[in-house]
C-alpha positions in Angstrom: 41.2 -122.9 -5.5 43.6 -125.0 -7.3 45.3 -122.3 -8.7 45.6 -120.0 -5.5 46.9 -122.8 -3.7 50.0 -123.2 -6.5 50.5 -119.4 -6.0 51.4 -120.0 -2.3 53.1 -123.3 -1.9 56.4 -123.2 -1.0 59.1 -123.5 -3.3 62.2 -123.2 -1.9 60.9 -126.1 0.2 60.1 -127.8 -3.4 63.7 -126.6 -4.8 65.8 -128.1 -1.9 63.8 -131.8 -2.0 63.9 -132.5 -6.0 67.9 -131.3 -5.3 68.5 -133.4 -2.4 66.8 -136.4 -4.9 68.8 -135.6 -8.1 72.2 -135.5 -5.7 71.4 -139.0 -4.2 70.7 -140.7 -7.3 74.3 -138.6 -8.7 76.0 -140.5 -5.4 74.5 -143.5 -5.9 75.8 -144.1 -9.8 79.3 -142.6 -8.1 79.4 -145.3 -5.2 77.5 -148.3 -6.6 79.6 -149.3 -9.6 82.0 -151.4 -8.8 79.3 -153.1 -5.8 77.1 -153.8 -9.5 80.4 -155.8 -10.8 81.2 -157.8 -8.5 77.1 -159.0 -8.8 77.7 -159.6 -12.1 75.0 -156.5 -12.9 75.5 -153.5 -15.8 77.5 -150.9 -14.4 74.8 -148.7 -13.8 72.2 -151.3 -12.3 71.8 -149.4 -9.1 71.6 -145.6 -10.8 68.6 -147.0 -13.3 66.6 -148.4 -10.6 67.1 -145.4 -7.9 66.1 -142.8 -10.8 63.2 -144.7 -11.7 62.3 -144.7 -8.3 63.0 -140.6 -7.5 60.9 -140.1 -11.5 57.9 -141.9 -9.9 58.8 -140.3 -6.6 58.2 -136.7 -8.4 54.7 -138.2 -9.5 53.4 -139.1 -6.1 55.6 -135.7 -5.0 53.2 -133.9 -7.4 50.0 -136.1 -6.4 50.6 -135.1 -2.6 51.3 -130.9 -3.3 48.1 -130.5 -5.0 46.0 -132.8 -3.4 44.1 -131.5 -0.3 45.8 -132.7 3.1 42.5 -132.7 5.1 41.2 -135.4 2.7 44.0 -137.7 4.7 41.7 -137.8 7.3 39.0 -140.1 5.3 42.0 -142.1 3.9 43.6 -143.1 7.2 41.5 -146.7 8.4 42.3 -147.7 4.8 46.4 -146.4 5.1 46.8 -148.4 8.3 44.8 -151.3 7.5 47.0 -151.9 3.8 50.0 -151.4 6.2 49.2 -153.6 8.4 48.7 -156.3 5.9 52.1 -155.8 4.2 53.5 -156.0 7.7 51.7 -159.7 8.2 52.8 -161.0 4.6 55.9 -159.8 5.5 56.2 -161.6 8.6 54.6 -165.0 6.9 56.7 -164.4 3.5 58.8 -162.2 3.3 62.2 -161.8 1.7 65.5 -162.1 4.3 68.1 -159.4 3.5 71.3 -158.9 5.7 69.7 -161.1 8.6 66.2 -159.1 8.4 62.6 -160.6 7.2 62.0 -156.9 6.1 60.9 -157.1 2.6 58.1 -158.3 -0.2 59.7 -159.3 -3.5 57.0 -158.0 -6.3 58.4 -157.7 -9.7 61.7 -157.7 -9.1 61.3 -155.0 -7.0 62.0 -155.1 -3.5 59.0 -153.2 -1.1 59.9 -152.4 2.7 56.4 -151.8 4.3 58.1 -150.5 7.3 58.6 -147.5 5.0 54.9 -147.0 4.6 54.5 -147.6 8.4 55.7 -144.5 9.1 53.8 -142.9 7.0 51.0 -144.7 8.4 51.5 -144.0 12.1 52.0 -140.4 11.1 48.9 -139.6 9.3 46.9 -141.9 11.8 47.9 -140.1 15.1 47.2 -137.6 13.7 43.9 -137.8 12.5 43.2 -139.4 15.7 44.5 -136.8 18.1 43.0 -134.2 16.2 39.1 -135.4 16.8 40.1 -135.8 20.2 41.6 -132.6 21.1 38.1 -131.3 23.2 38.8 -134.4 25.5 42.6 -134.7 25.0 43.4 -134.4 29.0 41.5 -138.1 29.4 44.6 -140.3 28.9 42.7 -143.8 29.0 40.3 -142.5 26.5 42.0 -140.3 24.2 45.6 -141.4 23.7 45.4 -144.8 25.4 43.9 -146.7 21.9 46.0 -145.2 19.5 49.2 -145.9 21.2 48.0 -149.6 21.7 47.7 -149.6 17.8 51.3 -148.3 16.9 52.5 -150.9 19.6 51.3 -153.4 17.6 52.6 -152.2 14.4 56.0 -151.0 16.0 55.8 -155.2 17.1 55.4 -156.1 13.6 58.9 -154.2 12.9 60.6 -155.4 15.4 60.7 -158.8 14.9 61.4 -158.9 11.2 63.4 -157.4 13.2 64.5 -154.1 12.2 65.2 -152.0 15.1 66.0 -149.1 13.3 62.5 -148.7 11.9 61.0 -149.2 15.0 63.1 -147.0 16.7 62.3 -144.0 14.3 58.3 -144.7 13.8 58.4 -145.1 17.9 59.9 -142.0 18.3 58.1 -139.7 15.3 54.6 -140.9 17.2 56.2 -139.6 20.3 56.6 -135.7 18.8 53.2 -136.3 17.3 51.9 -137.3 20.9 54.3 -134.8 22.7 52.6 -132.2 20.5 48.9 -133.0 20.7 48.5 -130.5 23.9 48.9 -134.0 26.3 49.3 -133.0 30.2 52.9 -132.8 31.2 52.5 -135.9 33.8 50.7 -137.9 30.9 54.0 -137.0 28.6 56.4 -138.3 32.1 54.6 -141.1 32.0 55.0 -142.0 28.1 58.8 -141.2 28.8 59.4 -143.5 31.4 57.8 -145.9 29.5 59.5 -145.7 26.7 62.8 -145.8 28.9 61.7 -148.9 30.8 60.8 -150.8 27.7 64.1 -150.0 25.9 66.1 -151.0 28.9 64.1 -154.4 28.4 65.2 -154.8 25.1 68.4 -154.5 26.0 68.7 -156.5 28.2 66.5 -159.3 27.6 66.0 -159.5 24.4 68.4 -158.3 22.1 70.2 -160.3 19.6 74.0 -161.3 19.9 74.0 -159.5 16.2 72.7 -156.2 17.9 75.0 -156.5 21.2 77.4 -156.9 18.4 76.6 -153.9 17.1 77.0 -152.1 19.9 80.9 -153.1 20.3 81.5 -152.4 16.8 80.2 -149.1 17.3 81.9 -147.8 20.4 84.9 -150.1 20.0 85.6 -150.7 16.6 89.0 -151.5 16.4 88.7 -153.5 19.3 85.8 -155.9 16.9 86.8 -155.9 13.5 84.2 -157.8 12.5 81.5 -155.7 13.9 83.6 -152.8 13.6 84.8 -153.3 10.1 82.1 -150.7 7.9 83.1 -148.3 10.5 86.2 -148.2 10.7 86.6 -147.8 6.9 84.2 -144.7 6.7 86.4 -143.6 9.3 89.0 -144.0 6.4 86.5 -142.9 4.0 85.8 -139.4 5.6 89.7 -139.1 6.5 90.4 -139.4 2.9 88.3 -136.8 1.9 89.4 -133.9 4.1 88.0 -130.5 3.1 87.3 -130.7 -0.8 87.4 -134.4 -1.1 89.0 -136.9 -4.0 86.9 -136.0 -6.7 83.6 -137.2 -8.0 84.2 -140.7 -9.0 87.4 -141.3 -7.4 86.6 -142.8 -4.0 88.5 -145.7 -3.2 85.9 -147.1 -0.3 83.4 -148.6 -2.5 86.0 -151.1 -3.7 84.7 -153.8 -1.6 86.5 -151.9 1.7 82.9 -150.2 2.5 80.0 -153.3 2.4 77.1 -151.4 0.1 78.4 -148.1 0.3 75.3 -146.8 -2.0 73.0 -147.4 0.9 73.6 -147.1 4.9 76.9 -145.5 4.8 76.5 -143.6 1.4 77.2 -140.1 3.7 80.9 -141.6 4.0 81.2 -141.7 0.0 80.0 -138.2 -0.2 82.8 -136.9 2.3 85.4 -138.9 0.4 84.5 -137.5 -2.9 83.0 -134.1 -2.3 84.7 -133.4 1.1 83.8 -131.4 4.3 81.9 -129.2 1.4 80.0 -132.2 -0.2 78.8 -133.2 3.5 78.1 -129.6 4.6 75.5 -129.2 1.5 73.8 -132.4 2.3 73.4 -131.4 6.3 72.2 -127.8 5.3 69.3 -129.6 2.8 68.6 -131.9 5.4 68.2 -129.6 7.7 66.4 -126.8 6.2 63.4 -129.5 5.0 63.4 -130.4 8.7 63.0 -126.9 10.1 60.7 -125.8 6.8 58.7 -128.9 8.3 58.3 -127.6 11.6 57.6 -123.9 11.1 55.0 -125.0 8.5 53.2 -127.1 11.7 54.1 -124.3 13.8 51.7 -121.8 11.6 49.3 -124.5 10.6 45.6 -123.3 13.3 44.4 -126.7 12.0 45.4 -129.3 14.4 45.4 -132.3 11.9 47.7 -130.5 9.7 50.1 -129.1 12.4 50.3 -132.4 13.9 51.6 -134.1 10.0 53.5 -131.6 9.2 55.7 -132.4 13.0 55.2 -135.5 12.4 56.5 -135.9 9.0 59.5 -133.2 10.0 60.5 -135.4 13.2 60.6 -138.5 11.0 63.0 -137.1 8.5 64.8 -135.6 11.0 65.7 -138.8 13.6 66.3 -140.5 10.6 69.2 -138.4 9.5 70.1 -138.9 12.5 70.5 -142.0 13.3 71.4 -142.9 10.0 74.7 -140.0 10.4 75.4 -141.6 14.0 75.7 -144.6 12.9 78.5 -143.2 9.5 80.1 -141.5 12.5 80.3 -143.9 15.7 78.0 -141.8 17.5 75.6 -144.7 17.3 75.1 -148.2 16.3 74.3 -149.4 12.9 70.8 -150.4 12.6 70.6 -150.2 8.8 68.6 -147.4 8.4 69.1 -145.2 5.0 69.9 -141.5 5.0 66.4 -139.8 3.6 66.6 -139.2 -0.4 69.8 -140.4 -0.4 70.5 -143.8 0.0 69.9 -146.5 -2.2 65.9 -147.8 -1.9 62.5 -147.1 -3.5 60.2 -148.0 -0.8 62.2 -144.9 1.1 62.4 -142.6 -1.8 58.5 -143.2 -2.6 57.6 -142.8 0.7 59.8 -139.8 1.6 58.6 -138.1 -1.6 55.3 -138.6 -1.1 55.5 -137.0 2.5 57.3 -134.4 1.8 54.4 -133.4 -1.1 52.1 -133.4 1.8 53.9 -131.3 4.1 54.2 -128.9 0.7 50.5 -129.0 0.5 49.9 -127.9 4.4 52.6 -125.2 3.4 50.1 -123.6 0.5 47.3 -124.0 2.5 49.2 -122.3 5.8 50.3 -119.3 3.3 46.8 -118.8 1.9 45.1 -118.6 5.1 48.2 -116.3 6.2 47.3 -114.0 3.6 44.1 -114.0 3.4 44.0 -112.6 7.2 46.4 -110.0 6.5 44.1 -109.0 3.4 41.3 -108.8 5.6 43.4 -106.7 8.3 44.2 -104.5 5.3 40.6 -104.2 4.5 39.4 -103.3 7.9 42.1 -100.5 8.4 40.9 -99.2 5.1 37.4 -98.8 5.9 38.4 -97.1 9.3 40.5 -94.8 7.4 37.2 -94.3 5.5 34.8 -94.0 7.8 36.2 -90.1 9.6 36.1 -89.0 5.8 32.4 -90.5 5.4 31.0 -88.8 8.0 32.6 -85.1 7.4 31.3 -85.5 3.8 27.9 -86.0 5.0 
């Protein structure tokens, strides 16, 4: 089974995620130099750590392609419940970074649960709204539980608080949910929800810091303070035009761009590699995001068709959100651009996801051709059968 299964995966899929992993960890020695300097670190502090992180990231890559995705569902209580209690430590002791409770300090590593959240949620739903599919129509029974569950957890985020997160583990459950078959009034009712609860947030309960944000995104040079990262990838994409300065030779990571080896590393690509540089990244992005929905798309089982969306829509809104944010489209909520950015909790995570939507790829391909095997068969033997009968 094992080795039928490595016949089929898909590798182009494979290709495009180790090179989108490599690239990052090539931007991240480019950008994070000088930001290791003036911390007193070696010069190439940040590179070590993030290709540590994509080499054990290739492990649990591997792990997830040939391990079985179906087994998932016997893993799930114990996924959420391990999240769930890195989300309370985190809440009780966890390390502030740039105004956010966000993270557990373990070895001198820093771990974001909210990165294994989504994860989580994904494989949870899931699970969840696959057993359920025969009574899927009953909202109060069916869907009503699970969603009560990922409140809590999405909770948990948001007052570390780490909108971003929220925002893109909120909205990944939604596909998932969107997905599951659910009755079109049932899927009105989740979006006015969703709307009436964000307009809450808004305007009851959001922080002068995220207001803030808000006006340095849509009127940056109007709030320099808020506005000040953006306006300078402004500068940064500016200054790489088409072909960009040259690997190496951007000038925004000189203390004009705050950390440019993590939320706005997209703005030292165009400055360095250009309209080109970005181009490539968008077309990787995007091709793992499409893969990841024509793979659900094929999958018949419902469990793995429901991941594979799940894990696709995750990547995806986190893309974007992350390129809004480089671009002034939207706010900056901190949130890293997948394989990419500076961060292990991300690259571990992501890697690991991305081996299981690999995994429901081999399976989808082997059940693919095994029907058109047996199709093949069956026109064979009627092909057969005229000739059968005249012999006799």
């Amino acid at each position: 089974m094992l080795k039928k299964l490595i016949r089929h995966l898909d590798y182009s899929l494979i290709f495009v995620v180790i090179a989108l992993g490599v690239f990052g960890v090539m931007m991240i020695y480019s950008s994070s130099y000088p930001v290791a300097l003036r911390f007193n670190l070696s010069i190439d502090f940040f590179f070590k750590r993030q290709l540590i992180f994509l080499l054990v990231g290739c492990v649990l890559f591997l792990f997830a392609v040939l391990f079985p995705y179906k087994a998932y569902m016997n893993l799930t209580k114990m996924l959420v419940l391990l999240t769930f209690i890195l989300l309370v430590i985190v809440f009780l002791a966890g390390k502030t970074t740039n105004n956010a409770q966000s993270w557990l300090s373990i070895g001198g590593f820093n771990i974001q649960p909210s990165e294994l959240a989504k994860l989580a949620v994904i494989v949870y739903l899931s699970s969840v709204l696959a057993k359920k599919q025969s009574y899927i129509g009953n909202f109060g029974k069916a869907v009503f539980p699970p969603l009560v569950l990922v409140g809590f957890m999405a909770g948990l985020i948001l007052i570390q608080p780490d909108f971003g997160s929220m925002i893109i583990l909120v909205a990944a459950a939604a596909c998932i949910i969107y997905s599951a078959k659910l009755r079109a009034k049932h899927v009105l009712l989740l979006t006015v929800i969703g709307s009436i609860g964000l307009a809450i947030f808004f305007t009851f309960m959001a922080s002068d810091n995220q207001i803030g944000r808000f006006k340095g995104a849509y009127s940056p040079f109007e709030n320099p303070k808020e506005g000040w990262q953006l306006v300078n990838s402004y500068i940064a994409i500016a200054n790489g035009s088409i072909s960009g300065v040259g690997l190496g030779n951007g000038t925004s990571k000189y203390g004009y761009l705050p950390e440019v080896q993590t939320d706005f590393i997209i703005a030292n690509v165009s400055e360095e590699l250009g309209f080109v540089g970005v181009l490539v990244t968008l077309i990787a992005l995007f091709y793992i995001v499409i893969k990841g929905f024509i793979i659900g798309l094929r999958c018949k089982d419902t469990f793995g068709r429901l991941m594979a969306i799940g894990i696709s829509s995750w990547i995806g809104i986190q893309a974007f959100i992350n390129l809004g944010a480089a671009s002034g489209l939207l706010p900056v909520t901190g949130v890293p651009l997948p394989f990419l950015s500076y961060g292990g909790s991300s690259m571990l995570v992501l890697m690991l996801s991305t081996g299981i939507l690999v995994n429901i790829s081999g399976f989808v391909n082997m059940r693919r051709k095994n029907k058109e095997a047996s199709a093949l068969h069956e026109q064979e033997e009627e092909v057969v059968k005229p000739t059968l009968r005249v012999v006799k």
